[in-house]
N, C-alpha and C positions, 0 to 999 in steps of 0.2 A: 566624481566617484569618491566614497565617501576611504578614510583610511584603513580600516578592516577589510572593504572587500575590493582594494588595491592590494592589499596585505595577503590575503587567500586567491586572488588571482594571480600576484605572484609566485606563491610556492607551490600552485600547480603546475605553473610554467614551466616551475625548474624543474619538472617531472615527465615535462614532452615527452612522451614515446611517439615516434611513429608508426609503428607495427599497431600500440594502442587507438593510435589516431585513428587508423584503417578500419578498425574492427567495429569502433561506433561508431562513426560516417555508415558505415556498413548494416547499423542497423535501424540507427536513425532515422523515422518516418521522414519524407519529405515535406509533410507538410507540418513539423514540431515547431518550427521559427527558431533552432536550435544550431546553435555552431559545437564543434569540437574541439577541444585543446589537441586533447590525445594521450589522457593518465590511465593506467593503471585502474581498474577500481577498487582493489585493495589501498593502493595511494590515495585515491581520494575519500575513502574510510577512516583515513587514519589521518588526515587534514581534519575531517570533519571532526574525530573525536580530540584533537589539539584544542577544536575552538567550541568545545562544548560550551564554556565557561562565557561565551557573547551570550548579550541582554539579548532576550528574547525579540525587543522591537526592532534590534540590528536583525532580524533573520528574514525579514518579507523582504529585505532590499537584495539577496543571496537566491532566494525565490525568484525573484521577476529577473535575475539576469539571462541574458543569450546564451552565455555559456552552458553547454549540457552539463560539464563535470560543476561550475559554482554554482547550477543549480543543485544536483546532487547533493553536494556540500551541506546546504541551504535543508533541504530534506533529512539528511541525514542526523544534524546538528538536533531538530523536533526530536527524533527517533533515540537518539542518546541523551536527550533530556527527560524525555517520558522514561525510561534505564532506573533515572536515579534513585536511588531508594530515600526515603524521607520526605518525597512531594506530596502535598497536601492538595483538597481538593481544588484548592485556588489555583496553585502550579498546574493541574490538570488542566482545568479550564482556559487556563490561556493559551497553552500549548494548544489543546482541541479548535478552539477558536481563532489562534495563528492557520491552523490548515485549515478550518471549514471556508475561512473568510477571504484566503489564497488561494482558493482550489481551482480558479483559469491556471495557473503553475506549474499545477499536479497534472498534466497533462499527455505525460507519458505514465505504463502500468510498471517500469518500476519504481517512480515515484511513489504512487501509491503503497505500492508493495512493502515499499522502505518503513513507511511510516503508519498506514491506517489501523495497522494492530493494535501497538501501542498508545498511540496520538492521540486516534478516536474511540478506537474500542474500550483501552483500558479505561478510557474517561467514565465512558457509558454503563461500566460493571452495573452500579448501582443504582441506574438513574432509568427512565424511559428510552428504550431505542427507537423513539418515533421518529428522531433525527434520523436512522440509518433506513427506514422505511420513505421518508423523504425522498432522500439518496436516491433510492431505488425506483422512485418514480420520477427521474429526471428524465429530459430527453437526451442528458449526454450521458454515451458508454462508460465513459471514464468515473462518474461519480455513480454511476450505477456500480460499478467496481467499487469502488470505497466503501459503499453499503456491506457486500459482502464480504470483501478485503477485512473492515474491521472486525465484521463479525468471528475471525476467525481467535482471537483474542478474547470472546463469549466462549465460544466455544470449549478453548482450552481452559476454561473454570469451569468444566461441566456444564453450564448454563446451553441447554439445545432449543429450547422452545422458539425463540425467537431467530437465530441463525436458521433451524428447518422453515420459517415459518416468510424469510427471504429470498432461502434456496428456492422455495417452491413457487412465491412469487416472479422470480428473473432465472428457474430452469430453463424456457425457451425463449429465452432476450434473445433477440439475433446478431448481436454481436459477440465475438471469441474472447474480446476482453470483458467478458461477464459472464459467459456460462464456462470457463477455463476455473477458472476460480470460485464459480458455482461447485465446479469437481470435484476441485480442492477442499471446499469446505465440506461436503457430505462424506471424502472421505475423513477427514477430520473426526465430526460425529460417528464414523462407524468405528473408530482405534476409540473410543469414549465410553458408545453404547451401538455395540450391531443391531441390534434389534429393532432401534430407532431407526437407523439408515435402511434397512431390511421392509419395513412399514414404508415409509418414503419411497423408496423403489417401489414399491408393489402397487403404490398408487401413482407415483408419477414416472415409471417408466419410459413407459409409449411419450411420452410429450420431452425427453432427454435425446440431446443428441448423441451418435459413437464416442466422439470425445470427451465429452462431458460425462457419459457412464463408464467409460474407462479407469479414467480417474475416480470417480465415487467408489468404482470396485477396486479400485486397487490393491489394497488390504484386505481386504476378505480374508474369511479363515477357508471358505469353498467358494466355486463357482457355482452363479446364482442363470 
C-alpha cells in the first residue's frame, strides 16, 4: 500500500463511527465488493478536500480500493479538481479520462453523482457529446447513468438539445438507476425552459414511468 493512501486510510479510521458504519452497510448493494469503515460523509468530504492537492495518477489507486468511504475519497478528490477555477483544457481532459478509463469503480450511483457533472460534463461543454451517447448505449446501468448524470452540467449552461435528446433515448431504460436521473434531468430543463420539457412530455409521455414523470414535473408552474 502505497503512503498516501495508508495516510487517507488512516484518518478515516480515526473518524470510525459506528452508528455511521450501520447506515452504509445498510445501504450497500451486496453485490458492490465494497467493505465499510464507518465515517461520517461530511468527514469524508472534508478528507477528500484536504487531499485535493494529490497528483492526479495517485487517484486510480483510491478508486480501485474495497473501502466504500476511500473509494469515495477517490471520487471526490476528480470532483474538487474539476471546482478549480483556472484548469485549462488539458486539466479537463485528464480528469474526464481518469473517470471514463476507471469507470469498473464508479459502480455505485453515488459515485457517479459525486462526479459526472463536473468531470465529464464540464469537459464536454464544448466538444461532441457523442461520448455521453456512447454511455448510453452500454449494457451496464451505471454508465448509462453517467451519460445522463453528466448531462446535467449541459444542461445547467442552457445547452438542452443534447441532454433532451438522451432523456429521450434512456426515458424507458429499465433500470431505476437511469430513468431516476432521467427525472432529474427533464426537470432540470423545465427550471431552464418549460416549454421545452412541456414538448418532451407531450411526445414522450405514455413511454415515462410514475417516477420518472414525477420528478420531470416537479416544478411545474401547473399541473399538466
Amino acid at each position: 500500500m502505497t503512503e498516501y493512501l495508508t495516510q487517507i486510510e488512516a484518518a478515516l479510521r480515526d473518524q470510525h463511527s459506528p452508528a455511521a458504519k450501520e447506515t452504509i452497510v445498510r445501504r450497500l448493494p451486496p453485490d458492490s465488493g465494497l467493505e465499510a469503515i464507518g465515517v461520517r460523509m461530511k468527514d469524508v468530504f472534508a478528507t477528500a478536500k484536504a487531499w485535493t492537492d494529490l497528483d492526479l495518477a495517485e487517484v486510480p489507486g483510491l478508486l480501485s480500493s474495497g473501502l466504500y468511504e476511500v473509494r469515495v475519497v477517490g471520487v471526490s478528490i476528480l470532483d474538487f479538481k474539476a471546482r478549480r477555477r483556472g484548469l485549462d483544457d488539458d486539466d479537463r481532459r485528464r480528469l474526464y479520462e481518469t473517470y471514463l478509463d476507471h469507470h469498473e469503480y464508479f459502480n455505485l450511483w453515488d459515485f457517479v453523482d459525486r462526479a459526472a457533472p463536473r468531470v465529464v460534463g464540464w469537459y464536454l461543454l464544448d466538444k461532441s457529446r457523442q461520448p455521453l451517447f456512447d454511455l448510453a448505449q452500454s449494457g451496464r446501468p451505471i454508465e448509462r447513468r453517467t451519460a445522463i448524470t453528466a448531462a446535467f452540467w449541459i444542461i445547467r449552461q442552457g445547452d438542452l438539445d443534447d441532454p433532451l435528446a438522451l432523456a429521450e433515448l434512456l426515458v424507458e431504460d429499465p433500470s431505476e438507476l437511469v430513468t431516476r436521473p432521467v427525472g432529474t434531468a427533464l426537470r432540470e430543463v423545465g427550471n431552464i425552459d418549460e416549454q421545452r420539457l412541456l414538448d418532451f412530455l407531450a411526445a414522450h409521455r405514455d413511454r415515462m414511468s410514475r417516477p420518472t414523470l414525477r420528478l420531470a414535473t416537479s416544478s411545474l408552474t401547473e399541473d399538466i
